[in-house]
Every structure is written in C-alpha cells, then in structure tokens.
C-alpha positions in Angstrom: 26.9 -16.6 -72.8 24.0 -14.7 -71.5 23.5 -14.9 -67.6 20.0 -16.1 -66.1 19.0 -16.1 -62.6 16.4 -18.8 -61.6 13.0 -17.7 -60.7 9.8 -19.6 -59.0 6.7 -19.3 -61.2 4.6 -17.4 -59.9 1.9 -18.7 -56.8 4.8 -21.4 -56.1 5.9 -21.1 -52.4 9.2 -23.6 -51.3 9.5 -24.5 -47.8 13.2 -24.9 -47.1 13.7 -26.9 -44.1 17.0 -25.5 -42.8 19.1 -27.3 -39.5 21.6 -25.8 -37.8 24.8 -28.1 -36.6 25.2 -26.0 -33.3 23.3 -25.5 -30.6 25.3 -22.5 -28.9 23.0 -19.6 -28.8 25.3 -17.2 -30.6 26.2 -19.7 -33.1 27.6 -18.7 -36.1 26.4 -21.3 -38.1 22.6 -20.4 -36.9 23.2 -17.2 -37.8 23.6 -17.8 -41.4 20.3 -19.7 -41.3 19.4 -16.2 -39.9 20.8 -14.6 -42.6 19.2 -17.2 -45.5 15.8 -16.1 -44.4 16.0 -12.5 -44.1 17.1 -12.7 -47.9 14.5 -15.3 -49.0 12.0 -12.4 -47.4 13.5 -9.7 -48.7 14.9 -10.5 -52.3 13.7 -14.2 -53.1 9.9 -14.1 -53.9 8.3 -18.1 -53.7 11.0 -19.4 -51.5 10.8 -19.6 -47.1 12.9 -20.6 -44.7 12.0 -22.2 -41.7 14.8 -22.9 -38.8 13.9 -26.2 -38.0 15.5 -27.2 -33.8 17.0 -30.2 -33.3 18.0 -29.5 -29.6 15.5 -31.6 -28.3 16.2 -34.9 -30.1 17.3 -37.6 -28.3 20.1 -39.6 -29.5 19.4 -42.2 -31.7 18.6 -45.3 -30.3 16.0 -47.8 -31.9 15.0 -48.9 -28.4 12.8 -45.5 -28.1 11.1 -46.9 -31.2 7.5 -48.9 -30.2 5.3 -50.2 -32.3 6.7 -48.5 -35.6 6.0 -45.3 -33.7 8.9 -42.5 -32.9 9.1 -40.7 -29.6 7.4 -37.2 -29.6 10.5 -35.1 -30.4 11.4 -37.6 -33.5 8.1 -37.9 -34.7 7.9 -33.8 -35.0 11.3 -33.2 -36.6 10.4 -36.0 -39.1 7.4 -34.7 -39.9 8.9 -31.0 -40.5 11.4 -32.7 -43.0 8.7 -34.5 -44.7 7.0 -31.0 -45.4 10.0 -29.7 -46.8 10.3 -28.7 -50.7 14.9 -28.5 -49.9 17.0 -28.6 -47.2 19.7 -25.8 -46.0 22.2 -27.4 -43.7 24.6 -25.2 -41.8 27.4 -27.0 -39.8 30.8 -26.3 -37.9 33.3 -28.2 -38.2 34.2 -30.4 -34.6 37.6 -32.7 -35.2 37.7 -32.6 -39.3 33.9 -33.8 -39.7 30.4 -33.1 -38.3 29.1 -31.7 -35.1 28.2 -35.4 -34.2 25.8 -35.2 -31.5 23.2 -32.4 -33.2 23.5 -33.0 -37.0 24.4 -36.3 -37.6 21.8 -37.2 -34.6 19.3 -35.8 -37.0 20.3 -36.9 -40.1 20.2 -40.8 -38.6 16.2 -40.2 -37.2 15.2 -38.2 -40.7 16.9 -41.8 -42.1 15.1 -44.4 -40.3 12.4 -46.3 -42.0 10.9 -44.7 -44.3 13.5 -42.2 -45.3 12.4 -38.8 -44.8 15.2 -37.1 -46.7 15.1 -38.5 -50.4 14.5 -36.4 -53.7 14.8 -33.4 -52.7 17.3 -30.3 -53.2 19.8 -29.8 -50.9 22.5 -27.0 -50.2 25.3 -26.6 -47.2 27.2 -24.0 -45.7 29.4 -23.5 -43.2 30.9 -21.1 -40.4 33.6 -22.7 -38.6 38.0 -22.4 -37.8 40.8 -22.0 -40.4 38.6 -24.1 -42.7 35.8 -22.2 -42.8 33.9 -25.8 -42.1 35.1 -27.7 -45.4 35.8 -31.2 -44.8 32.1 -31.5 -42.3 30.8 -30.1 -45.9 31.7 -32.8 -47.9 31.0 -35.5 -45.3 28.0 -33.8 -45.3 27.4 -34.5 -48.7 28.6 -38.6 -48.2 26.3 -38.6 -45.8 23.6 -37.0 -48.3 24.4 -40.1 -51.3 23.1 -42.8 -49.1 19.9 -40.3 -48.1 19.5 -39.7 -51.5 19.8 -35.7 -51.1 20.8 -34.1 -54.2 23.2 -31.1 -53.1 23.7 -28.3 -55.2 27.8 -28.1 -56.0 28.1 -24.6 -56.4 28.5 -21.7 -54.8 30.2 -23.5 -52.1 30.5 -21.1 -48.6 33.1 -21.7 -46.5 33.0 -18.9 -43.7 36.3 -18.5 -41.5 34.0 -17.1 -38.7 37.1 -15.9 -36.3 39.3 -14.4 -39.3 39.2 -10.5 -39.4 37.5 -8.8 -40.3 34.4 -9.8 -38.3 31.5 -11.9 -40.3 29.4 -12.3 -37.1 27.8 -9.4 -34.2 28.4 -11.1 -30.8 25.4 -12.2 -31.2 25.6 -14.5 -34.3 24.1 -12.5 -37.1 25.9 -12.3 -40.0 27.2 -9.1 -40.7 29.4 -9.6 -44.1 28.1 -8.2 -47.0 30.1 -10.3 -49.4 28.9 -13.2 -47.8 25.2 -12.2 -47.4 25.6 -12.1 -51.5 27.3 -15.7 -51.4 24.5 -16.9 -49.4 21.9 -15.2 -52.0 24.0 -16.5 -54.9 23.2 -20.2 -53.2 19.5 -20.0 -52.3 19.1 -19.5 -56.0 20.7 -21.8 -56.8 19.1 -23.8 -54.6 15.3 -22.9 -55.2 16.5 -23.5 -59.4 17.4 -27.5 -58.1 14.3 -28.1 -56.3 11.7 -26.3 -59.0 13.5 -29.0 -61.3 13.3 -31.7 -59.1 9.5 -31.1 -58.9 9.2 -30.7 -62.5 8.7 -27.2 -62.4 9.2 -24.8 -64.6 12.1 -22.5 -63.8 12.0 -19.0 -64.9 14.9 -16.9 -65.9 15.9 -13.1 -65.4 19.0 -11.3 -66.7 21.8 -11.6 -64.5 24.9 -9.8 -64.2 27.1 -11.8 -66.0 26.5 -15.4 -63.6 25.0 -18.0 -64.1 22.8 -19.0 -61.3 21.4 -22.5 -62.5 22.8 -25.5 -60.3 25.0 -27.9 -61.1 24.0 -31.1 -58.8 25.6 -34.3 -57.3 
C-alpha cells in the first residue's frame, strides 16, 4: 500500500487552538505546544498554532454568569475556541487523570451554553511521570465524547519527560528529535481530520512508507 501524507489545499490556513494542562513556566507539557508550532512554521504549510492561556480563568462557578454574559477572562478564552479550525491539548498527568484546576477548568467554561467545543478535530499529547501522561489522555478523550470533539487515535505521544535521556532544556523546550517527528507525525494527522471535518479536500504527497490519514473516535 502506497503511503500519503495529508496536505491543506492551497490558500487554506487552520487555526489550531492549543491549551496547555500546566501552568509551571518550564512546563513540559507547554513546551510541546512550543514544539507543535515551530514545526507547523517550519514544515506544515496552511496549519498555525496559537498557545491559547488559561492561567487567568476563574474556576467555574455559574454564579459569575449575569445576564447570559461570561466574566471577561471566560468570555475571551471562549471566544478563542470558537475561532478555532482543531484543538491540540497537552496535559500532565496529576493523581491518574487531569490537571484538574487548569484543563478541566477550561474544558467546563468552553462547555457551558452554547458549547464552544463541538465538530471539530482534536489531538492530545502528553509529558508527564512513568506514564508518560496516558490515563489524563484517555480521560481526556471521555471528556471530549460529551463535547463532541473528535480526537484523532493515532499517533498517540506519551512523553516520559524525567526518563533519560533528557526530552526537555531546563527550560521546557523540547529537545528530542524522535519526538519532535512524533509530534509532526500527529499534526498531520491532525490538519488531515479537520480539512475532512470541514469538507475539504485533502491533498496527498508520497510518504515514506506511513500512512498519515487519521483514524478518529
């Protein structure tokens, strides 16, 4: 079977919306986001990701919600994930699940009435302890089947940031090459999903023997 790698048609730009679980500033998991856009610039013409900060959300609490109206912080990240073609989530993995005060936080005020989330691509990753961040990954993706996010399934990155040798600089960035090529490997995959979501066509190059074209839950 011949490989293909999916392409954007050309003049078609996708705004990936990507959130970060941590909020430490040499966060691992930040970096990768990091990492996604410096390849989306430099290898992955029509796609952009843009780091969107959830430090500055309040928890949720419906009481902060007047007159159908969101407090300033909410009504900004909502709007950010309304303008989003996909989603790139990036998330440690606190007590076998998700950083609960930063990512889930978000996820519940992207949720609220109307659902800012739904029909769109989606794609997760992870930099965490022995792990590597799998089981906040697939509550992630629970999470994701009430939103009505459709995840990519694979490549699936699972990055056991403190296992030599070193993934991360001390300040975050991601230094791995096999996983800079994972995280390539996924943001085509990615931008395939959401062109077909849209009803776009999806163009195809010759790979090297892979198959980039997503499968999807």
């Amino acid at each position: 079977m011949e490989a293909s790698t999916a392409q954007a048609p050309a003049g078609t730009v996708l705004r990936v919306a990507a959130i970060s679980g941590s909020l430490r500033r040499a966060s691992a998991n930040t970096g990768l986001i990091r990492a996604a856009a410096q390849i989306c610039k430099e290898s992955i013409p029509g796609m952009q990701v843009h780091h969107v900060d959830i430090s500055e959300l309040p928890l949720l609490n419906t009481d902060l919600e007047v007159d159908g109206g969101f407090p300033p912080a909410v009504e900004a990240f909502r709007a950010k994930v309304r303008d989003a073609d996909c989603f790139l989530f990036a998330s440690p993995e606190y007590n076998y699940s998700i950083s609960g005060g930063p990512l889930k936080n978000a996820l519940d005020w992207g949720s609220r009435p109307p659902n800012c989330w739904g029909d769109r691509a989606g794609a997760i990753l992870s930099a965490s302890g022995g792990s590597g961040g799998s089981r906040s990954q697939y509550h992630i993706r629970q999470v994701g089947v009430f939103l009505d996010i459709h995840f990519i399934n694979k490549p699936e990155i699972f990055t056991k940031a403190h296992v030599a040798p070193n993934k991360f600089d001390d300040d975050g960035n991601l230094i791995d090459p096999e996983t800079k090529e994972m995280l390539r490997k996924m943001l085509l995959s990615l931008q395939a999903l959401a062109l077909r979501l849209q009803g776009k066509p999806v163009n195809s190059a010759q790979g090297n023997g892979e198959t980039m074209l997503p499968f999807i839950s």
